[in-house]
LUMNU-572411 format. One record per residue (C-alpha): residue number from 1; x, y, z negated. Coordinates in Angstrom, 3 decimals. Example, Ala and Ser with C-alpha at 12.3 -4.5 7.8 and 13.67 -1.06 7.14 Angstrom:
<recs>
{seq->1&east->12.300&north->-4.500&up->-7.800} .
{seq->2&east->13.670&north->-1.060&up->-7.140} .
</recs>
This chain:
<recs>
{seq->1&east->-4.331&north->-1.038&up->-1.190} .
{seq->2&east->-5.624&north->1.514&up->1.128} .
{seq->3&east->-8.225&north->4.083&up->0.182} .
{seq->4&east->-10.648&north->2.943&up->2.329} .
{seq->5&east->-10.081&north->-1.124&up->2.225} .
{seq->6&east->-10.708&north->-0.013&up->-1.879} .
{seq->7&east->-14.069&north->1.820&up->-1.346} .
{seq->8&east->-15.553&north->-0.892&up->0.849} .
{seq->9&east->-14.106&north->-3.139&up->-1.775} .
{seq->10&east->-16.056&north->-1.356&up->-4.841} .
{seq->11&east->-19.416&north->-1.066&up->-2.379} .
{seq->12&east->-19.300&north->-5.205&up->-1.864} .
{seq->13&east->-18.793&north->-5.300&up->-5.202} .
{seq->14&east->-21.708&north->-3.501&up->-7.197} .
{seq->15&east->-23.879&north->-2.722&up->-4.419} .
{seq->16&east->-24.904&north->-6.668&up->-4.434} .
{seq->17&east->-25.453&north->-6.111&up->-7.691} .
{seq->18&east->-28.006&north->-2.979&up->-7.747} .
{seq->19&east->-29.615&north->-4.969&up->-4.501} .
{seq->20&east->-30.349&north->-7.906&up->-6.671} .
{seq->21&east->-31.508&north->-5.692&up->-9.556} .
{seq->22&east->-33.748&north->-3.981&up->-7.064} .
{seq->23&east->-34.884&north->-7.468&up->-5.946} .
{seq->24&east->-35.851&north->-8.409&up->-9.303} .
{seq->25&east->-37.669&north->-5.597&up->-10.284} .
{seq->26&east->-39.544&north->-5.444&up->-6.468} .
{seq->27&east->-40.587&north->-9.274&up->-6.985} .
{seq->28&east->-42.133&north->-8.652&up->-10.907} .
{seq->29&east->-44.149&north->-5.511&up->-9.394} .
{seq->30&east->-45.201&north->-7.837&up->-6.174} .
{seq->31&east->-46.114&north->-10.657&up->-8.328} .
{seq->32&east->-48.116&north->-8.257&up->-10.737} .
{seq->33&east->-49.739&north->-6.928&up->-7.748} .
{seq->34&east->-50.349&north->-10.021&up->-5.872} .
{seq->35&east->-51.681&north->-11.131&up->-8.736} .
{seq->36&east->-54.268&north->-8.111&up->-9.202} .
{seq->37&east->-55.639&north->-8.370&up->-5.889} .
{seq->38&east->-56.246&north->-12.433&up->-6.390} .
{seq->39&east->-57.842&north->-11.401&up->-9.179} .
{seq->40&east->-60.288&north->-8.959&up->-7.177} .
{seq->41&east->-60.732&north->-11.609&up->-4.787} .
{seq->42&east->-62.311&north->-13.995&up->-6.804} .
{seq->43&east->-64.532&north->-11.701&up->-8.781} .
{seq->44&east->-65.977&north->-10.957&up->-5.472} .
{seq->45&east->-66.160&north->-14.633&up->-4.483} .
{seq->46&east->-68.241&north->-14.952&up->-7.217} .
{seq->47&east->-70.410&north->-12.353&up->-6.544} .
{seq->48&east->-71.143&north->-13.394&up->-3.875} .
{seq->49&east->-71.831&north->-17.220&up->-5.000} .
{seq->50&east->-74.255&north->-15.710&up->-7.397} .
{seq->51&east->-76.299&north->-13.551&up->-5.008} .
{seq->52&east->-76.736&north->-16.598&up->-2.599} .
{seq->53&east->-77.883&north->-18.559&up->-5.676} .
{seq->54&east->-79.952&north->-15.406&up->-6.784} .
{seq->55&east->-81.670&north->-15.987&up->-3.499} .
{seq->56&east->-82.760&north->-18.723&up->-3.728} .
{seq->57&east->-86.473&north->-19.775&up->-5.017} .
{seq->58&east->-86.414&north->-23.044&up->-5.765} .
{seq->59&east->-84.162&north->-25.185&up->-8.525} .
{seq->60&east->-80.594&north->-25.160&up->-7.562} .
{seq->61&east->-78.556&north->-27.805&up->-7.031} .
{seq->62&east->-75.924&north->-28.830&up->-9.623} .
{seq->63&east->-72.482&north->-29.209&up->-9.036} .
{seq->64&east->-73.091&north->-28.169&up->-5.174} .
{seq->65&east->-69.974&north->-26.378&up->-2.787} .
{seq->66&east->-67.909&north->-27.166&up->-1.272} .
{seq->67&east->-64.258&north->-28.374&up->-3.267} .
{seq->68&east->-62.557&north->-26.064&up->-4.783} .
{seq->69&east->-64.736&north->-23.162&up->-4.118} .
{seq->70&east->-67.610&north->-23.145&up->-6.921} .
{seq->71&east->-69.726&north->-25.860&up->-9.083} .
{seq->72&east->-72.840&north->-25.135&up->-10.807} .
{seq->73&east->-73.853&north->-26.769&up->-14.055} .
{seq->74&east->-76.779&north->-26.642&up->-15.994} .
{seq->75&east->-76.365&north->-25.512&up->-20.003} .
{seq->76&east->-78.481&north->-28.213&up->-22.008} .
{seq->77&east->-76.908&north->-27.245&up->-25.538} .
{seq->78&east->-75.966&north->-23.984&up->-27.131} .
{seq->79&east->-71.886&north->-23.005&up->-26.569} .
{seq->80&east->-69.575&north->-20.165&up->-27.606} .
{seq->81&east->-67.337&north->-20.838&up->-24.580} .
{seq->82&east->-66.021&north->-17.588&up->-23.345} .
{seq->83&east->-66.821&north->-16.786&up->-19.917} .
{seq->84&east->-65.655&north->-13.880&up->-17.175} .
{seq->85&east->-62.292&north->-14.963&up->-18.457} .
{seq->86&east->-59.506&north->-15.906&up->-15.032} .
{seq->87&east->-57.201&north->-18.948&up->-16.030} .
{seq->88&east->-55.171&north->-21.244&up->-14.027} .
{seq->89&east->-55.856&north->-24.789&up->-12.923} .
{seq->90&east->-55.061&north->-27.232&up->-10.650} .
{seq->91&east->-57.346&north->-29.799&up->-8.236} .
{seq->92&east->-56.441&north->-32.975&up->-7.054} .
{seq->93&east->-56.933&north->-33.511&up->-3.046} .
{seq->94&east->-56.708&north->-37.288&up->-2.094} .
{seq->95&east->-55.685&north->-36.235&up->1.114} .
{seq->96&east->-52.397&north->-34.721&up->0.365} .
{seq->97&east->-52.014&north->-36.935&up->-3.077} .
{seq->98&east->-51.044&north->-34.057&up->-4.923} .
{seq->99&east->-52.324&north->-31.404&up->-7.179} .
{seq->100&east->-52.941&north->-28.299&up->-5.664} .
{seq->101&east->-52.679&north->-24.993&up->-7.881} .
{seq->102&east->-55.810&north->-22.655&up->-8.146} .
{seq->103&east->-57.764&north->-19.847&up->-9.853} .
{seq->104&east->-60.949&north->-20.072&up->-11.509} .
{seq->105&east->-63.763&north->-17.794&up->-13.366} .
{seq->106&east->-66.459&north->-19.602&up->-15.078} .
{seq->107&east->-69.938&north->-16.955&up->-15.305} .
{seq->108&east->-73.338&north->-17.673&up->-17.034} .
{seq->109&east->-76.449&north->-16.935&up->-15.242} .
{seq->110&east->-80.097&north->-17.518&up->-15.686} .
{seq->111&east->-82.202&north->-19.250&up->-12.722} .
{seq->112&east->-86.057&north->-19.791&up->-12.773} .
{seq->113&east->-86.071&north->-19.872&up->-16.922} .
{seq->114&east->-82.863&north->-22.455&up->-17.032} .
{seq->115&east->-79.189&north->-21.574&up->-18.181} .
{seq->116&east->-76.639&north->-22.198&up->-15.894} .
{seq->117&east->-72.708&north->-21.904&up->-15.674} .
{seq->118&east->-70.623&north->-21.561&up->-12.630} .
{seq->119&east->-66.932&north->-21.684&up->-11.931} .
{seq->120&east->-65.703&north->-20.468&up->-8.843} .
{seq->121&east->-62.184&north->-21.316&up->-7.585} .
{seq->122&east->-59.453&north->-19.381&up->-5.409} .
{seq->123&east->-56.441&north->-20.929&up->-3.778} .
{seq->124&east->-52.873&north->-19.587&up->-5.208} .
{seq->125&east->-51.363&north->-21.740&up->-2.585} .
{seq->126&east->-52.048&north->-18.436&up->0.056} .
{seq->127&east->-50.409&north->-16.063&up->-2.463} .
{seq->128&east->-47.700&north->-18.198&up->-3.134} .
{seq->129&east->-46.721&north->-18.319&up->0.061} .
{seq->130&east->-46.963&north->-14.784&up->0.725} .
{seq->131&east->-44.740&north->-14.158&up->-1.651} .
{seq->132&east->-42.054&north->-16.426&up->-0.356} .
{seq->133&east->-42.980&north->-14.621&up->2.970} .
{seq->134&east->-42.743&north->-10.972&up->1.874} .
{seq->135&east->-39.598&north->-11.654&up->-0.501} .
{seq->136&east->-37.737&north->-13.607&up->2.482} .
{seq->137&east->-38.305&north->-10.583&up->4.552} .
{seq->138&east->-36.983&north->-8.639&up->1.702} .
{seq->139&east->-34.038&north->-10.420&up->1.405} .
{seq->140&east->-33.351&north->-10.230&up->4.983} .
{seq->141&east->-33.751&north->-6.562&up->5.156} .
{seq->142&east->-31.152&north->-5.936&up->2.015} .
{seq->143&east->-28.314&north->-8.443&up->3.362} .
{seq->144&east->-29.080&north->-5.901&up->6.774} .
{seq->145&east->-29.011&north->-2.847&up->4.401} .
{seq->146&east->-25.732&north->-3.831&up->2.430} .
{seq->147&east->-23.671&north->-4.861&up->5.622} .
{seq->148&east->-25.266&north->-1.738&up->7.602} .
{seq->149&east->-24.128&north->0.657&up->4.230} .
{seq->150&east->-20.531&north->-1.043&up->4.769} .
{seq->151&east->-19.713&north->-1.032&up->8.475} .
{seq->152&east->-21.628&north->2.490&up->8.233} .
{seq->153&east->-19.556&north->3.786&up->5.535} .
{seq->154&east->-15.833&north->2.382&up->7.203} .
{seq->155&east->-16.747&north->4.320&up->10.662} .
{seq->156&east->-17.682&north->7.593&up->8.761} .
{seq->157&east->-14.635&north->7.228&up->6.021} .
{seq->158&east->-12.455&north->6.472&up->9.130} .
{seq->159&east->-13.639&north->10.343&up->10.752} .
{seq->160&east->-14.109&north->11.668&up->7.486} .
{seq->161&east->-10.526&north->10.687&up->6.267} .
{seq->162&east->-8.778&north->11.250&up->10.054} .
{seq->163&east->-7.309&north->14.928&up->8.515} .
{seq->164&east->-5.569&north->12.845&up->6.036} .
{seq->165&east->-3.706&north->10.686&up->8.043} .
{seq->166&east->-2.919&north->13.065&up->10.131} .
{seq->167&east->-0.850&north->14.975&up->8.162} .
{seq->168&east->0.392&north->11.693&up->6.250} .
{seq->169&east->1.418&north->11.118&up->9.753} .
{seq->170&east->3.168&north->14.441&up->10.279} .
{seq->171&east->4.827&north->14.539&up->6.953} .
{seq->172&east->6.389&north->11.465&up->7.442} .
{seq->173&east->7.867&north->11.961&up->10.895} .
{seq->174&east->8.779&north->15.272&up->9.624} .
{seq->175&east->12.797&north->15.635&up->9.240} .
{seq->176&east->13.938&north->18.692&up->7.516} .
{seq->177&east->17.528&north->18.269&up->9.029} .
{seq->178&east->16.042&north->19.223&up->12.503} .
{seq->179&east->15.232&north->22.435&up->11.371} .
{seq->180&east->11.969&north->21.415&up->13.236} .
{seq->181&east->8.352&north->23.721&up->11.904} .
{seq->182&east->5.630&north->21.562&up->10.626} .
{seq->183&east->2.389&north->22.159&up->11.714} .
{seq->184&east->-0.413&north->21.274&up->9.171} .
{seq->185&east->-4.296&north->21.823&up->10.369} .
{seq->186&east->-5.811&north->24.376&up->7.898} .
{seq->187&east->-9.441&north->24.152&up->9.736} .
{seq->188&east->-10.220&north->20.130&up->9.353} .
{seq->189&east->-13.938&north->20.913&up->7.924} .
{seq->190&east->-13.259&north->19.504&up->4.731} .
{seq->191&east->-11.762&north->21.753&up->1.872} .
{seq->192&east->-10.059&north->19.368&up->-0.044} .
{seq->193&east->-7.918&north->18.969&up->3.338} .
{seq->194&east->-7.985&north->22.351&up->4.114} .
{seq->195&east->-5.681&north->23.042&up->0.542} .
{seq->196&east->-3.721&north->19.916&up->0.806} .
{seq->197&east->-2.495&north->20.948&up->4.230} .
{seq->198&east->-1.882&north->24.823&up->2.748} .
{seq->199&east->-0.142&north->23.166&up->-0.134} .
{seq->200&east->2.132&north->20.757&up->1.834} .
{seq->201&east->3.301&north->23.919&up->4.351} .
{seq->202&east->3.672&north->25.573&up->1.800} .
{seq->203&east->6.494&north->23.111&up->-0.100} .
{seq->204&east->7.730&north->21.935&up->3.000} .
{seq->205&east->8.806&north->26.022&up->3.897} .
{seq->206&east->10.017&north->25.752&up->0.186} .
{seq->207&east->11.978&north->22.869&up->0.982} .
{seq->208&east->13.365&north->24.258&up->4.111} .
{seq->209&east->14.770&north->27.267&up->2.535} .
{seq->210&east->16.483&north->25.714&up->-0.350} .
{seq->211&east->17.567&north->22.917&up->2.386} .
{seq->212&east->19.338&north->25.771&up->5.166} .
{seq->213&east->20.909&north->27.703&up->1.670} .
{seq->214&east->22.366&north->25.017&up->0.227} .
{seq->215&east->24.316&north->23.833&up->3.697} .
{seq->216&east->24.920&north->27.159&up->4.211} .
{seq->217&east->26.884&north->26.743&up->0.562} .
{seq->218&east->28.661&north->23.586&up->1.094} .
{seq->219&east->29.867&north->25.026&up->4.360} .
{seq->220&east->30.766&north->28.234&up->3.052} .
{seq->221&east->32.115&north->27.128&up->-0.103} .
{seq->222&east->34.554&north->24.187&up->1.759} .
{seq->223&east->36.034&north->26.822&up->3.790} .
{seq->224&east->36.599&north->29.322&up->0.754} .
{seq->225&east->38.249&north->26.598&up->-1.369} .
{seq->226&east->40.551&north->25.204&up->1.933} .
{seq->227&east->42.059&north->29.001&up->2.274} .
{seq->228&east->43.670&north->29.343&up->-1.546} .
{seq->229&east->44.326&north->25.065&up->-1.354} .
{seq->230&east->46.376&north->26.268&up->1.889} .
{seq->231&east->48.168&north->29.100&up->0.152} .
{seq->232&east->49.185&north->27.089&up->-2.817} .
{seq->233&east->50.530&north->24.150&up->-0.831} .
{seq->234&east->52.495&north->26.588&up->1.694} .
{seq->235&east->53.651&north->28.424&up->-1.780} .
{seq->236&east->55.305&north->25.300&up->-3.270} .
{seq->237&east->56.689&north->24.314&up->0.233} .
{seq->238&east->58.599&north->27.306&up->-0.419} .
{seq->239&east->59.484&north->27.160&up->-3.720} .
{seq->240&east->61.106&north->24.209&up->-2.856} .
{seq->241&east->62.908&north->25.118&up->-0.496} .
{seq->242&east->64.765&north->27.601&up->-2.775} .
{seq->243&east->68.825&north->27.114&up->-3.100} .
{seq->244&east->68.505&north->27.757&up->-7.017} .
{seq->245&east->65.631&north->25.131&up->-7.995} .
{seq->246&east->66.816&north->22.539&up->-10.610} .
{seq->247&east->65.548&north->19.259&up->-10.775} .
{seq->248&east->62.927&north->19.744&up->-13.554} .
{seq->249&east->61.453&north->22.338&up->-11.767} .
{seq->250&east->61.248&north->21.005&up->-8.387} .
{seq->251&east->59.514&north->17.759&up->-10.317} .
{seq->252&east->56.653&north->20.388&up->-11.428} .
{seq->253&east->56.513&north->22.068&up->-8.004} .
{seq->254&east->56.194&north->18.282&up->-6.513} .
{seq->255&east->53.252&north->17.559&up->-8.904} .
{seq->256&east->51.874&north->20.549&up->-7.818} .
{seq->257&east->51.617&north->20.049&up->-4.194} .
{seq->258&east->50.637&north->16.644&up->-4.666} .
{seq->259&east->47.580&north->17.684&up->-7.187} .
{seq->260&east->46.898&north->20.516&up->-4.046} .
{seq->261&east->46.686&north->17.827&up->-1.118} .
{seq->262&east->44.218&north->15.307&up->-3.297} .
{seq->263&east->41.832&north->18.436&up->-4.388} .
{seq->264&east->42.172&north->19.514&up->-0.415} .
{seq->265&east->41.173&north->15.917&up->0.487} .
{seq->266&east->38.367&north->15.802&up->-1.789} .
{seq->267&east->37.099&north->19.157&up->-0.823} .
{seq->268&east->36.717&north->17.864&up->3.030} .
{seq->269&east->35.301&north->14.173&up->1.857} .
{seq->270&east->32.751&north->15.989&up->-0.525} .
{seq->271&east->31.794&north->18.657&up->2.234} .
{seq->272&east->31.905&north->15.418&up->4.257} .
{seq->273&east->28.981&north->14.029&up->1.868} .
{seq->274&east->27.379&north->16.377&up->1.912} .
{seq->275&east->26.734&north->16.879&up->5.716} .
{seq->276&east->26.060&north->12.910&up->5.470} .
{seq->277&east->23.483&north->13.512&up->3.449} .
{seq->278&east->21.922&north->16.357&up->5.251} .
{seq->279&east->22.463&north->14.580&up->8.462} .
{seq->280&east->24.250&north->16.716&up->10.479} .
{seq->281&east->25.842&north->14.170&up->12.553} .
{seq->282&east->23.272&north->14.205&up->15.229} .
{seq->283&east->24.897&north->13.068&up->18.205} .
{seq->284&east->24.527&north->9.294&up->19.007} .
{seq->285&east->25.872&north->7.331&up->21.630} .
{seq->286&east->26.319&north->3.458&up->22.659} .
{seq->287&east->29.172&north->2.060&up->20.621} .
{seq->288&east->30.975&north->-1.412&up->21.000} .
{seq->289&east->31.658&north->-2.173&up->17.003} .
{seq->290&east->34.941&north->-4.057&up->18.062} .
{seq->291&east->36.822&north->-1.186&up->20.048} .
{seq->292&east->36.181&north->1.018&up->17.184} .
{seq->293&east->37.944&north->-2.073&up->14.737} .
{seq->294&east->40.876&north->-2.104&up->16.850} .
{seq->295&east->41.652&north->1.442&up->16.958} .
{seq->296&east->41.816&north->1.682&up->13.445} .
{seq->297&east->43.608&north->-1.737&up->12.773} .
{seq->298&east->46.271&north->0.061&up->15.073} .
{seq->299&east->46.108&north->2.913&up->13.557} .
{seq->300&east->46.792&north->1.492&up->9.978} .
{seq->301&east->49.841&north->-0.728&up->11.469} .
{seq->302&east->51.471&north->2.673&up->12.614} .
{seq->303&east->50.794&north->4.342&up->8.653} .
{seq->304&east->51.717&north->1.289&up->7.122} .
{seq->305&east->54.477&north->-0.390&up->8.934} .
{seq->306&east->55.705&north->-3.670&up->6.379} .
{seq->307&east->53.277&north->-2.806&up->3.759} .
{seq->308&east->50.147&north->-4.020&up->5.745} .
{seq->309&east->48.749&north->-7.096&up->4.542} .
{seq->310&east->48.548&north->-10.223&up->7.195} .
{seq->311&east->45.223&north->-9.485&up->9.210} .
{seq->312&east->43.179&north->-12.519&up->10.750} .
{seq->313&east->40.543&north->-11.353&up->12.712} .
{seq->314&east->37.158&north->-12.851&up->14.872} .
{seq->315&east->35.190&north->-10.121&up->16.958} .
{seq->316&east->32.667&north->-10.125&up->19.025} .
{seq->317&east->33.512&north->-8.020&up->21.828} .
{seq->318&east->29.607&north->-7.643&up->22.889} .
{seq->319&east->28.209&north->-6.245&up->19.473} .
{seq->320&east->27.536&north->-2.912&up->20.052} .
{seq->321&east->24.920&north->-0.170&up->18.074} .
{seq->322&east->23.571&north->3.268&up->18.675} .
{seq->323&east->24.714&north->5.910&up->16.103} .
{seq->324&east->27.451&north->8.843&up->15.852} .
{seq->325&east->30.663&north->7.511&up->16.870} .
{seq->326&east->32.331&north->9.859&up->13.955} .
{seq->327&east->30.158&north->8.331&up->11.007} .
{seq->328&east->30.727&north->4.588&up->12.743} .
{seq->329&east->34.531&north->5.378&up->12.432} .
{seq->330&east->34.493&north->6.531&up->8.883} .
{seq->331&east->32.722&north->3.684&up->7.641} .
{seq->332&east->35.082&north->1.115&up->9.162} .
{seq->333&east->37.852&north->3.265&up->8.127} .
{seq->334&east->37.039&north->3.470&up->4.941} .
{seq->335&east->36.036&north->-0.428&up->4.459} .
{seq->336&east->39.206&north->-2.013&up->6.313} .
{seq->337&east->41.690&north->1.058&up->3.875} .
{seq->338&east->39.860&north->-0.498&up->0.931} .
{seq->339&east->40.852&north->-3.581&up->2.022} .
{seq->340&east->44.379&north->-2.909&up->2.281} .
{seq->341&east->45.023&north->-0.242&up->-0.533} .
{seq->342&east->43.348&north->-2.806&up->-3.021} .
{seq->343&east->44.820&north->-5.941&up->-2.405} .
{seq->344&east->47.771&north->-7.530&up->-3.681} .
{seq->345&east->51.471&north->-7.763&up->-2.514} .
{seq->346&east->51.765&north->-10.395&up->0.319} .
{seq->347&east->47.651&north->-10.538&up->0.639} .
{seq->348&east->45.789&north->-11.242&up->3.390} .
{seq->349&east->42.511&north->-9.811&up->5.240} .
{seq->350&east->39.640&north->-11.261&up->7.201} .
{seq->351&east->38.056&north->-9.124&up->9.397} .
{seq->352&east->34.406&north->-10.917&up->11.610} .
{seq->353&east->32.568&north->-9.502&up->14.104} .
{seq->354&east->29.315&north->-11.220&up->14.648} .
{seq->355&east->26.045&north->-10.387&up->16.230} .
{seq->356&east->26.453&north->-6.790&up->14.801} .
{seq->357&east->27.050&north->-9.043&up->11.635} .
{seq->358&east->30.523&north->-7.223&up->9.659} .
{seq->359&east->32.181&north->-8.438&up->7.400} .
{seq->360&east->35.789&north->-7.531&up->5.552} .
{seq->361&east->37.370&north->-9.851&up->3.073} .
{seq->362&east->40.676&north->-8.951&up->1.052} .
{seq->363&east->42.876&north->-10.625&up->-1.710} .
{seq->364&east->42.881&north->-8.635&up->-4.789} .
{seq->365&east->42.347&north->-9.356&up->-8.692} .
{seq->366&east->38.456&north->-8.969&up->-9.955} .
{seq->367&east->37.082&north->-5.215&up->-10.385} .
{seq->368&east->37.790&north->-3.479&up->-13.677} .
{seq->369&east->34.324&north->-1.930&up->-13.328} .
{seq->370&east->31.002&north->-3.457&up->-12.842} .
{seq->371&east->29.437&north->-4.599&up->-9.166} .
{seq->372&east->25.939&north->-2.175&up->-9.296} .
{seq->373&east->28.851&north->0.908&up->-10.101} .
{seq->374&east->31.497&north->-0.144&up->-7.080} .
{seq->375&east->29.398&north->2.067&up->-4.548} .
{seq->376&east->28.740&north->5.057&up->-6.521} .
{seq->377&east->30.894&north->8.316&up->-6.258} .
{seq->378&east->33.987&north->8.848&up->-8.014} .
{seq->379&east->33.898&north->5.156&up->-9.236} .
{seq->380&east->37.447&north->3.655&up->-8.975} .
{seq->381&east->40.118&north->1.694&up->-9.820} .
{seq->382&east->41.830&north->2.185&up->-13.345} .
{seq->383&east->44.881&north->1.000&up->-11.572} .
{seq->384&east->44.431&north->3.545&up->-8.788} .
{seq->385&east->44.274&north->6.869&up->-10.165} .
{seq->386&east->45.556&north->8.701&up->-7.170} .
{seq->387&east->41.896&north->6.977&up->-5.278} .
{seq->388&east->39.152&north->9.736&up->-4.892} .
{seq->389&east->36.505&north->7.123&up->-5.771} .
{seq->390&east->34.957&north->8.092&up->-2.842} .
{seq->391&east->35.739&north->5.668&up->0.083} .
{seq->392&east->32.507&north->2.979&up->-0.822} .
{seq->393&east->30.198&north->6.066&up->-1.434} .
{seq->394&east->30.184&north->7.237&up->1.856} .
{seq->395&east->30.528&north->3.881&up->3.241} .
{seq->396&east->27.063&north->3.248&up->1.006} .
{seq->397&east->25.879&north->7.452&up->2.449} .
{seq->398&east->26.668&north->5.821&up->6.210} .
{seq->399&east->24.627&north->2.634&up->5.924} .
{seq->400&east->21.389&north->4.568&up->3.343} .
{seq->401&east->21.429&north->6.805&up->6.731} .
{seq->402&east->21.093&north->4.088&up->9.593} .
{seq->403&east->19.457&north->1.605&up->7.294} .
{seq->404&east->22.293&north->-1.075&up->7.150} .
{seq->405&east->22.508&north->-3.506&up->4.242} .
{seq->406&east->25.363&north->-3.427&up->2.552} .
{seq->407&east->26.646&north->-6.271&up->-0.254} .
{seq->408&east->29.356&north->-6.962&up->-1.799} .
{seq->409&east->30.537&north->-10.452&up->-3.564} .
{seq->410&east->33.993&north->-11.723&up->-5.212} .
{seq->411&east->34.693&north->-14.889&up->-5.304} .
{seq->412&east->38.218&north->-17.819&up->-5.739} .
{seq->413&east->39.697&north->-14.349&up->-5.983} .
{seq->414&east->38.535&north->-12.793&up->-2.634} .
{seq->415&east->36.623&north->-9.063&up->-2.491} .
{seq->416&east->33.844&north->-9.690&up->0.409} .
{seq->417&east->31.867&north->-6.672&up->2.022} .
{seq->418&east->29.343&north->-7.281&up->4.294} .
{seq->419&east->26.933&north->-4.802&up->6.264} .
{seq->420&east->24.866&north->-5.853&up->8.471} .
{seq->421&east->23.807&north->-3.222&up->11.544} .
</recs>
């Protein structure tokens, strides 16, 4: 999950959560203070109700107002009722048919020598309703806040975080096998940036020096070893060539030659590796897959003569691919000789060409090592000891450096290889 896509993630997550917290705690303080100010309301209602009354000379009239906003009754008997105390009531209206919630304060007063008692009432419908009101608006304004916060924060990670990609960008395209500089921005504005970008140049020049000395090596070091593999072989070519040599010794000369050509042939398929792997086969042109089969079917028929197995083959003389002709060569090469060196006498081979679709099938009896091994280096044959081992790993170096699949299956006694362009 990207960075970003995970911090809006976490802010959806508990901002909601410290919004409704917030919410709560807002509506207990606006209820406490809606409350106070009813409160204040209706003391001064009934102030008010009892200066009026104060006013007036004459007896006062019990039980007068108007509904639900005071009534005055006259106190006949001694009481310990507690008065200038706020409760909460409710008053039926026969117009609505309901009960309607209110406030009241009962005070005692004395009026022209008589004890009275009145009760004055306040609405809590009007608060009530302002609280929906003001809380509604609240609500509103957070669900605002939290998707203003999000959209807010993705446009300023997306500027703040633009150094990043850029040299995510950079070191991704970057190939060390150009022998290409990389350019890393050292002034983004942000210091953590700043010292990843100084860091990266900094391995990256690491990289490219250990890359340049190490080619340099294999380069250096496959030319040393072909010079004294040259001498030896030319040396033993001579040796045998003397009138004096008896059998026993020309046997050890033989061996010796022979051990010289397979260590010169797996000097040039290592060095061969290696320049795989450090792609130095750059050059790329338009190749037609089945021209390239043909060639070395021929090829093989002219080393092999009688020995070649009977070859059935399907192409399709339109599949074509961009890549280095060389590398394209080598990996047929090396599939269609597997085929033949590791069959069996009077064997056959299947060679299709489809839709850049290859595939090879030979004869042979089942491996004597195990499938996920058959593509690694130096991996071969117990029957074949004279192999390198080295034919499937750069077969398997070939496709890892275009990106081709390549599988392999056995089955009713037939070896299949498939890669797919």
């Amino acid at each position: 999950m990207k960075l970003q896509k995970k911090n809006t993630q976490f802010l959806l997550i508990y901002l909601p959560i410290i919004l409704i917290i917030c919410s709560f705690i807002f509506y207990i303080l606006l209820s406490l203070q809606i409350n106070h100010l009813h409160d204040k309301l209706l003391l001064l209602k009934q102030e008010n109700i009892l200066k009026l009354l104060d006013e007036h000379k004459r007896e006062i009239e019990l039980h007068s107002g108007a509904k639900g906003e005071y009534t005055v009754t006259e106190i006949n008997t001694p009481t310990s009722k507690k008065y200038n105390v706020i409760t909460d009531t409710s008053i039926f209206y026969a117009s609505q048919n309901k009960f309607l919630p209110f406030k009241m304060l009962t005070e005692r007063f004395r009026h022209l020598g008589k004890d009275y008692e009145i009760t004055t009432y306040s609405s809590s419908i009007e608060t009530t309703h302002l609280m929906v009101a003001v809380f509604s608006i609240h609500g509103l304004i957070y669900i605002i806040m939290l998707f203003s916060i999000v959209i807010i924060n993705r446009k300023v990670s997306e500027e703040l975080w633009q150094p990043f990609y850029e040299t995510i960008d950079k070191l991704n395209t970057y190939d060390i096998s150009m022998n290409s500089s990389l350019n890393l921005n050292h002034e983004t504005g942000v210091t953590e940036f700043d010292e990843l970008n100084r860091v990266a140049q900094q391995l990256v020049t690491k990289d490219q020096l250990a890359y340049q000395s190490q080619k340099q090596f294999v380069e250096n070091a496959s030319h040393e070893i072909q010079t004294p593999l040259a001498i030896i072989r030319s040396k033993a070519e001579l040796l045998m060539e003397q009138p004096d040599l008896n059998e026993k010794t020309a046997e050890l000369i033989n061996d010796i030659a022979e051990a010289t050509t397979r260590l010169s042939i797996l000097n040039k398929t290592l060095l061969l590796l290696a320049k795989i792997e450090n792609n130095q086969f750059l050059d790329q042109k338009k190749i037609y897959l089945s021209e390239v089969i043909e060639t070395s079917l021929t090829n093989f028929q002219q080393s092999f003569d009688d020995r070649l197995p009977q070859i059935k083959k399907d192409l399709d003389n339109s599949s074509y691919i961009t890549a280095n002709l060389s590398l394209i060569e080598i990996l047929l090469n090396n599939l269609i000789k597997n085929a033949i060196i590791h069959n069996e006498p009077f064997g056959n081979i299947n060679i299709a060409l489809k839709h850049n679709n290859f595939i090879i099938e030979n004869t042979g009896p089942a491996l004597t090592i195990s499938e996920e091994l058959l593509f690694e280096r130096f991996r071969k044959d117990s029957n074949k000891p004279n192999q390198t081992g080295l034919g499937l790993a750069i077969v398997k170096q070939i496709c890892t450096l275009y990106d081709y699949k390549l599988s392999y299956t056995y089955k009713d006694h037939i070896h299949r290889l498939q890669v797919n362009f």
